[in-house]
N, C-alpha and C positions, 0 to 999 in steps of 0.2 A: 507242314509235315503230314504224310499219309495217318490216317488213323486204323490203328490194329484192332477187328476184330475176337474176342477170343473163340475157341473152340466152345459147341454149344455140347459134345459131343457127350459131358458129366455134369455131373453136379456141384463138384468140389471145385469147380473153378468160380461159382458162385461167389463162394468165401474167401477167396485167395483178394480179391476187389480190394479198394477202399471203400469205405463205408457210403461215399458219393457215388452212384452212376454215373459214368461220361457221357450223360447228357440229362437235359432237361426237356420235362412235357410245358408246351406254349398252350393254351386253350381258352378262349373266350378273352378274359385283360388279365388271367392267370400265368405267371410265370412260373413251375413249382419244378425243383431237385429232385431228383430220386436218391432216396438212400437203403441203405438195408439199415435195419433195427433190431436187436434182440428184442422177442417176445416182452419182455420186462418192461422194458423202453417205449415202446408203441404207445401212442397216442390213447388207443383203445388197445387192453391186451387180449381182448376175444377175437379182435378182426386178424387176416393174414396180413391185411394192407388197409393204411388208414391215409385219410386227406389232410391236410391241416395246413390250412390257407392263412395263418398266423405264422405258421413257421415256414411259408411257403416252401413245402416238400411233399414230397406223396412216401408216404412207409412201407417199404416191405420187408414183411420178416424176414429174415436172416436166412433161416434153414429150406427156404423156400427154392423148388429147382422142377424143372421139367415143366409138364403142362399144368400143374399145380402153380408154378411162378406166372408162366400164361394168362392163368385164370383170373389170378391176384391182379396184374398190370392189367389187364384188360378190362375189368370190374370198377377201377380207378379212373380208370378212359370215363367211363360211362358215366359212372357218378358226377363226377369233375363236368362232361359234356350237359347233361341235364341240371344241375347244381349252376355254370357259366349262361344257359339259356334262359331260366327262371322257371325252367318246367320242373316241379312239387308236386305232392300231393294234392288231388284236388284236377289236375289238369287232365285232358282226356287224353285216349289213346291215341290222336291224332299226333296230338303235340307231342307225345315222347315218342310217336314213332318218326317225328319231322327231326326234333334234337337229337335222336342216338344220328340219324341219316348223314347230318350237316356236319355234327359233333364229330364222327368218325373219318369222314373226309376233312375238317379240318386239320384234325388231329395226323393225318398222316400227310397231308400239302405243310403245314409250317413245323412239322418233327420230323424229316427225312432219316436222323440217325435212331432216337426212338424208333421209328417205323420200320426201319432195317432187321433194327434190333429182334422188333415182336415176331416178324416174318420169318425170320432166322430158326427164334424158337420156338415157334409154331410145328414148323416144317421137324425142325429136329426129333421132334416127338409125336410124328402123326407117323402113318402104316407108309411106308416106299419113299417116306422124304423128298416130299415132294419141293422139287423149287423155286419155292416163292422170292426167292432172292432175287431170283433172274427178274420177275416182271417186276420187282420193286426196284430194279437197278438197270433196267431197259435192255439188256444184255441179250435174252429169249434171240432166236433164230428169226422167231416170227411172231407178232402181236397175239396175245390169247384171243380165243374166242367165248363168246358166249355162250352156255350151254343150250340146249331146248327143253331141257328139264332136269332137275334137280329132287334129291328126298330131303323130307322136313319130317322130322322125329315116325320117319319110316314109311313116307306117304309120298306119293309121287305130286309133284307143282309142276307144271307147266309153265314155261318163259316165253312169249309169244309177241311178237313186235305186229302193233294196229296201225293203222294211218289215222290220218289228221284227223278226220269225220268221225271215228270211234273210239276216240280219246275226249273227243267233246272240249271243255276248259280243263281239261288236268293234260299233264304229260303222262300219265300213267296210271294203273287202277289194279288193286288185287280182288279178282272174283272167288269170294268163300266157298261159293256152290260148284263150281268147276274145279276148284283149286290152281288158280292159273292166275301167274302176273304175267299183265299185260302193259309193255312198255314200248310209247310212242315210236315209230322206226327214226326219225328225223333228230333223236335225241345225241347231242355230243357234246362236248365240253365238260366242264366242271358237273355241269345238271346230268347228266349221264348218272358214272354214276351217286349223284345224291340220289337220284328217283327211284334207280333199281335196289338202292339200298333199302329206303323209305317205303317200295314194296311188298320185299321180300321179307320185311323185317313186319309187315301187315302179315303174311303168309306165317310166321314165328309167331306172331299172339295169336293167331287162329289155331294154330297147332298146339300151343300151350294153354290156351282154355283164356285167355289174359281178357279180361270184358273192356267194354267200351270206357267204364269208369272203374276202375280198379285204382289197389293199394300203390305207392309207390314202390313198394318191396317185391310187387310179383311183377311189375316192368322192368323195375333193372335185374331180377331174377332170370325172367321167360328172356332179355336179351341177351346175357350173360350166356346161360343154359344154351341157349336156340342157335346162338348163332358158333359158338364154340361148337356146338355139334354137327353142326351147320356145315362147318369147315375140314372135320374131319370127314365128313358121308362126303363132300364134294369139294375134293382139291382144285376139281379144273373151273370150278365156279369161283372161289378165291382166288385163283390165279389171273381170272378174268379181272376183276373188282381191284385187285391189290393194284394190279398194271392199271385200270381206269383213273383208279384215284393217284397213284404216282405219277402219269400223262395224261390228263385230263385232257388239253389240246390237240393228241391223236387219238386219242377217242373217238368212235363211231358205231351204232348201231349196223350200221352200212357194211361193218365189216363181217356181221357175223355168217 
């Protein structure tokens, strides 16, 4: 049986739900429900949305809607993605910019209807509505492209494809001094985008001040923040990325 969408178009359709979302997040050997909860209810009642891998469910408040519910679900990605890798406190910025990378393209290769879902209301509530449906659902006229540059909390980045010789052993490298990700041109498949992710997301701690060894609260913050804004300054970069990670196997640098 076809599955119905609802209209992202209010807020009140939020509540009209059963307390279950029609689907579950899969990540790492986590299975977990979504449900809505009253404040009351919540696991923790200061959070919008809490984990709890005992009740195998992810909570989100009730009265939650707009890019405000965005933020909630998408905060839980991360957690859950970092929390599934064993990247904590303690770990450097390498690693939790390797686990949101991996974490976020898992998250949307084994959640196709979650990942519908978040792109749905992403779009709903950014400037021109933008459709990310389409690259999440293959639909597009024609494959997105890559940008050549992008803003990061107001600053221009540079996206620039190296060759084999100036990539050295990494697929890819963000320069702080230039401000510029640099990713391999021969890159496609699944690695695609993990690396442009895993860069860009190096480009997002540089821009949020995030150091080499820091809190775990100002990494899943500066991610959350960074790339949420990320997405609004640059729909045709998300559009790029959503389609990578939904078709990983037409995937190409080649195309941009």
């Amino acid at each position: 049986m076809a599955t119905v969408i609802p209209s992202l178009s209010s807020g009140p359709w939020v509540r009209d739900w059963t307390a279950r979302l029609p689907f579950d997040v899969e990540l790492g050997p986590y299975k977990l429900g979504v449900e809505w909860r009253e404040r009351a209810h919540l696991l923790d009642r200061r959070r919008r949305a809490c984990i709890d891998l005992e009740g195998a469910r992810i909570e989100l408040r009730n009265d939650l809607a707009g890019m405000a519910l965005a933020r909630a679900f998408l905060g839980s990605v991360i957690r859950l993605a970092h929390y599934s890798k064993g990247c904590q406190q303690g770990c450097v910025e390498e690693a939790y910019t390797h686990s949101f990378a991996t974490g976020l393209v898992e998250f949307a290769q084994r959640n196709p209807r979650a990942w519908l879902w978040f792109n749905l209301l992403l779009a709903e509530h950014l400037p021109g509505r933008p459709r990310f449906d389409q690259a999440v659902r293959g639909v597009a006229l024609r494959p997105p492209r890559l940008p050549e540059c992008i803003q990061i909390a107001g600053r221009a980045v540079a996206l620039r494809c190296i060759s084999r010789r100036e990539t050295g052993s990494a697929f890819g490298w963000y320069d702080p001094q230039r401000r510029e990700v640099q990713l391999y041109v021969g890159l496609s498949g699944t690695n695609l985008p993990v690396v442009a992710l895993h860069e860009i997301t190096h480009a997002v701690h540089h821009a949020y001040a995030v150091k080499m060894r820091d809190t775990h609260r100002n990494f899943n913050h500066a991610q959350l923040d960074g790339w949420l804004a990320l997405v609004r300054s640059n729909p045709a970069m998300w559009q790029w990325l959503a389609w990578a990670m939904s078709f990983p196997e037409a995937a190409s640098l080649a195309q941009r």
